[in-house]
N, C-alpha and C positions, 0 to 999 in steps of 0.2 A: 502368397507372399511377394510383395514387390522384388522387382529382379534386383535393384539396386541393395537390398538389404540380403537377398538370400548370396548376390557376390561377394558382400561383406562378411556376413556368414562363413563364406567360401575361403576365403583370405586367413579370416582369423583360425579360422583349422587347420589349414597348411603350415600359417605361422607356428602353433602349437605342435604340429606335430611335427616341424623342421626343432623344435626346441625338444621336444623327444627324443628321436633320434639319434641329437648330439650331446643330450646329457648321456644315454648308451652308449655313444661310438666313444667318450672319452674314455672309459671305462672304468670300474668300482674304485679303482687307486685316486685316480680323479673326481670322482664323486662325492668319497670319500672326503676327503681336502679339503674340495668346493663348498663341503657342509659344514666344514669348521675354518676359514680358510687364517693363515697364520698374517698378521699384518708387520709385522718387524724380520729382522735376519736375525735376530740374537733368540736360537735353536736352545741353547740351554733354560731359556723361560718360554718353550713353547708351552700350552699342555698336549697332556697325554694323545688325544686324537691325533691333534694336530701329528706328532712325532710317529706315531702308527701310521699313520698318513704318509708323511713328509719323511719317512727315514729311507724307505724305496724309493724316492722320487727326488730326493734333492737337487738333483742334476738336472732337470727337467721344471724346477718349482721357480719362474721369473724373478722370485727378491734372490734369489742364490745361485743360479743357473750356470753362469757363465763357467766354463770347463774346459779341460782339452782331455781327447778323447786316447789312453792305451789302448793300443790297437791290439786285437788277438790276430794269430797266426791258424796254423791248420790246428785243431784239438787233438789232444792229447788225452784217448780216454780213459776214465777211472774203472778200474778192474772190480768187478765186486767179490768181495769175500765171505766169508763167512759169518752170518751175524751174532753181534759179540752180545753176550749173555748177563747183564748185569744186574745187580741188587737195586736196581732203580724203576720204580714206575714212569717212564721216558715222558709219555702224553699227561702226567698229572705235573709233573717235575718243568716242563715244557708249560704249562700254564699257570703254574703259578709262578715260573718265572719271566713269563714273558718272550720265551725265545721264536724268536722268525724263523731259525734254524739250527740243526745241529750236527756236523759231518766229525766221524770220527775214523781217521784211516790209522789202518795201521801194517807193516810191512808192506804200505802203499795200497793197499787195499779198501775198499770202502767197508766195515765192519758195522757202521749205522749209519743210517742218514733219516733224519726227522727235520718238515715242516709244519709252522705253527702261525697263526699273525693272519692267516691269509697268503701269506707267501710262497714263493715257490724255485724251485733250483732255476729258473730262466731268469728269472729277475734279480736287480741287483740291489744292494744294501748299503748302506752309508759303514766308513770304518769306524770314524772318528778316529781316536788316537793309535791304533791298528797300522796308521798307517804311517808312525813314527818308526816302526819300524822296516816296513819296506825303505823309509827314504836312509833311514842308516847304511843301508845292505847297498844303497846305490855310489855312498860315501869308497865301500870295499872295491865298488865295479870301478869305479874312475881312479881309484890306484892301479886295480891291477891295469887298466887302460892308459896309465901313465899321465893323468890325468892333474891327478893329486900325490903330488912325494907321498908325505905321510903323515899320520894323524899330532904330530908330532908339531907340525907346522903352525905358525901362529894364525889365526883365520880372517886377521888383517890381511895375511897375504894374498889372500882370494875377496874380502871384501874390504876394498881400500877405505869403503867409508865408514867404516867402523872406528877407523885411527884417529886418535882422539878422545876416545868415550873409554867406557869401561873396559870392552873389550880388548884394550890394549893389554898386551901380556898372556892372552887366554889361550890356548892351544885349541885343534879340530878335536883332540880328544874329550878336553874339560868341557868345551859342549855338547859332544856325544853321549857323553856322561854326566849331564845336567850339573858339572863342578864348577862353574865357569865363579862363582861369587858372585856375580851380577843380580840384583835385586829384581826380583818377579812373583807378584801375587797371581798363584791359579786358583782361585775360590769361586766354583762353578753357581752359588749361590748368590754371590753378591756380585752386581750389575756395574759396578767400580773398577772391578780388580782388573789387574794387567788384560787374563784372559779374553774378559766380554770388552775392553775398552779400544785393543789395539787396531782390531779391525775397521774401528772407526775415525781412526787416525788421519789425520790429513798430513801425507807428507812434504818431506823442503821440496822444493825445486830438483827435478832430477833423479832424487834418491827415488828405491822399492819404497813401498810403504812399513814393510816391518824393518827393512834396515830402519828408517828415519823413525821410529818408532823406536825398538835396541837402542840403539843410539845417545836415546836421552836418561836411560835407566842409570839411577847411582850404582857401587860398587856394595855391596853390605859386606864380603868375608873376601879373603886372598882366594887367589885362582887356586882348586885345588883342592881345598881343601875341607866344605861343604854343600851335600847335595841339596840341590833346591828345585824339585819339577817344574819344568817350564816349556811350554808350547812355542812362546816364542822363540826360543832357542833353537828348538827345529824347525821350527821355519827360516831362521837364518841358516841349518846347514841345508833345507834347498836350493837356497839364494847361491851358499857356495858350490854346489853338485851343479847347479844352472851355468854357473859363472865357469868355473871347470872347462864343460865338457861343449860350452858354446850351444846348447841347445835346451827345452822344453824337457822337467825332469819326469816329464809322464811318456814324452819322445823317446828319453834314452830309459826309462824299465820298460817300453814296448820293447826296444831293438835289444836288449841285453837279456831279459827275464820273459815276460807276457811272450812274446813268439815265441823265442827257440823253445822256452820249458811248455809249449804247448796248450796254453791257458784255453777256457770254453769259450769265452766270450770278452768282447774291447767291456775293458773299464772307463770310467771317467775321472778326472781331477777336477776338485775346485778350483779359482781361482781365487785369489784378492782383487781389491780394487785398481790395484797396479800390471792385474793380468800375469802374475805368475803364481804360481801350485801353491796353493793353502799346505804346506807338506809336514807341516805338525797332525794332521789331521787329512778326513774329508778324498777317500780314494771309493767310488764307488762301483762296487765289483759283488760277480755272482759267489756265494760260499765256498761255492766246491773250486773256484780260482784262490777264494783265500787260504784253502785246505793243501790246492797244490804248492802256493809258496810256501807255505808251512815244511811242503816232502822238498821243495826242493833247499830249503836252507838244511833240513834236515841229511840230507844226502848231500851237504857238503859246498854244496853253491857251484857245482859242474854240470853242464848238459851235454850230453853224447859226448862223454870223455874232455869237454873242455872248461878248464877254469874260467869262469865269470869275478869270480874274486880271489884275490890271494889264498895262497893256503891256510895261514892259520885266523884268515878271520872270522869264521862261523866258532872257531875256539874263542877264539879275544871278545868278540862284542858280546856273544852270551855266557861270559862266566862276570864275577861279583867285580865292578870298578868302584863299588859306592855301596855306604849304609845306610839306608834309609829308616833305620828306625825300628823295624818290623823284623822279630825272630823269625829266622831262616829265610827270607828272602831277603832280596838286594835289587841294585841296578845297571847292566851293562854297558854296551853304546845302544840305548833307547830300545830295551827286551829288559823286561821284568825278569829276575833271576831264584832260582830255587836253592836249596842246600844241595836237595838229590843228586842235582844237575840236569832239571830239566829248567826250562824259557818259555816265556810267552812273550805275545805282541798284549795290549790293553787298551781297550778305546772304554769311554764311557757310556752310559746305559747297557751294557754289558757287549761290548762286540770283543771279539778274544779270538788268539790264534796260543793253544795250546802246544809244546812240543817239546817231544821227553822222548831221547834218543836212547837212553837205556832200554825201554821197552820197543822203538821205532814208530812211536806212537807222535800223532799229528791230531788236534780236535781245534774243531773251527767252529766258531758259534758266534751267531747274530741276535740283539734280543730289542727291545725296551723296555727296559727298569722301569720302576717310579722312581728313582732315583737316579740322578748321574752317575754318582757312585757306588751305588749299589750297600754303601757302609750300613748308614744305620734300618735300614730297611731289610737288608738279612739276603739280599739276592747275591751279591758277592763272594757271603761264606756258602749258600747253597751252590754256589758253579764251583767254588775249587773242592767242597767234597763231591760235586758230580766229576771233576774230574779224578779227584781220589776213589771214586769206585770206580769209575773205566778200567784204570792202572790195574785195580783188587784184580777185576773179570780177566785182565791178562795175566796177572799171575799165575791167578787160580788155573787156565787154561795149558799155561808153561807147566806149571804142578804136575798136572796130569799126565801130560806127555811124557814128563820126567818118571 
């Protein structure tokens, strides 16, 4: 063989087998991706692959990437307990509902923990709307930091350029409590609605992009006086928590929450195109960190004996501000609300931070639906009777003691 054709040869195997190597060194999350790879941002019409792919890796995926990073401090580790005994087939229950994971603490203890997806407790999760309600709980931190008077306050006075629009008149609470009367379509379905449109907004001159965006919305009801879910709306109170505390609201839950309460590992934030926290959404952190917010709102919102937020706010934002429609539940400052008096955080395709302080019970779970909402597909009623039988297994366990 000619030398000239066998270096050729020679070349082209290296070449191949540099191309080896680094489809391996990226590793299956990547590969993954790579084989179905997502061509737009707009995450609620990815498919299924795509979102099994892309739901651990959002932060790292170049159309969505841009982040700032909650920094962990030293770990704070989970104790394990005793494993809690339930009327559930976990690994059947687990696939057909799609869950990445499932932590269930209770008296701070780990009672179960299940991976599914491929996943695994190192790796981190998208929250989606989960992590409406971390940004609330940051609303309580900048009061008690003297940051914000009170929720009472009209939220002009923290975003001046709201004055003029609907929001005039609105109070931090009526948007806490999605009351604000401000017209906003969330229809995860259709590619129109506020949801999918705002992010693509080109704002005025100056303005955030979801301010300039709020901004142009009509009024449909008085402040006050009905509930209308709305993403953008929390995203404008991270605009206010930003605006507050003078800094990055992924900055101040590292320094006030993520260190002191010990968290395992730095989370990340999305951004928008304006470079500040997607904070309706889009916090991407390992389970057993979403399980520890869970203890720690549950235990009151103190670490080593000190308040991070006023006293009575773990009371106020998760009991009933709002009717939503739906017997026995409600909604408070951005925490789904029970009759019993338990709370959850809710993201879509199923991410969920469970917590029902009667029992001292905390369940954290990561999934992918086939559906956003889980409604008519049936994954929804099956996570809140898997958390009705956790509840039952504690009972039943108190029973016996008793």
């Amino acid at each position: 063989m000619p030398l000239l054709i066998r270096w050729a040869i020679g070349i082209a195997g290296a070449f191949v087998a540099c191309l080896l190597i680094g489809w391996l060194a990226v590793g299956k999350d990547w590969r993954a991706l790579l084989s179905d790879p997502p061509t737009n941002t707009q995450v609620l019409f990815w498919s299924q692959s795509q979102r099994d792919a892309g739901f651990r890796m959002l932060d790292r995926i170049p159309l969505v990437s841009k982040k700032n990073t909650i920094a962990a401090g030293k770990e704070k580790p989970l104790v394990e307990g005793e494993p809690l005994l339930i009327d559930v087939d976990v690994d059947a229950y687990m696939a057909a509902n799609r869950h990445a994971a499932i932590i269930v603490l209770q008296n701070g203890k780990v009672r179960l923990e299940e991976y599914g997806l491929g996943f695994t407790r190192k790796k981190r999760w998208t929250s989606f709307s989960v992590g409406k309600s971390l940004t609330s709980t940051l609303v309580g931190a900048a009061i008690e930091d003297g940051y914000i008077k009170s929720v009472d306050e009209p939220i002009v006075a923290y975003i001046p350029a709201l004055a003029g629009s609907s929001y005039d008149g609105v109070t931090i609470e009526q948007v806490l409590t999605m009351t604000s009367g401000v017209r906003w379509i969330e229809d995860y379905e259709d590619p129109s609605s506020d949801v999918a449109l705002f992010n693509r907004h080109k704002p005025e001159d100056g303005l955030d992009q979801v301010v300039s965006y709020m901004r142009t919305l009509p009024r449909a009801h008085p402040p006050g006086e009905v509930w209308n879910y709305s993403t953008g709306e929390t995203n404008l109170i991270g605009i206010l928590v930003g605006n507050a505390v003078g800094k990055p609201i992924a900055t101040y839950l590292s320094e006030k929450i993520w260190k002191p309460y010990g968290m395992g590992a730095d989370a990340t934030w999305l951004l928008g195109t304006d470079g500040r926290e997607l904070s309706g959404c889009c916090i991407q952190a390992a389970t057993r960190d979403m399980a520890r917010f869970g203890q720690f709102v549950l235990e009151g919102g103190v670490i080593n004996g000190v308040p991070v937020l006023p006293p009575d706010w773990i009371e106020t934002a998760t009991r009933t501000h709002a009717d939503i429609g739906e017997p026995g539940r409600g909604y408070g400052y951005q925490w789904w609300t029970y009759e019993s008096g338990a709370f959850a955080a809710v993201g879509i395709f199923g991410q969920g931070i469970f917590v029902d302080p009667t029992r001292n019970l905390v369940v954290a779970v990561n999934s992918n639906w086939t559906s956003a909402r889980g409604r008519k597909t049936g994954e929804f009623a099956d996570r809140e009777a898997f958390y009705n039988s956790v509840q039952a297994a504690i009972d039943r366990e108190e029973a016996l003691v008793k």
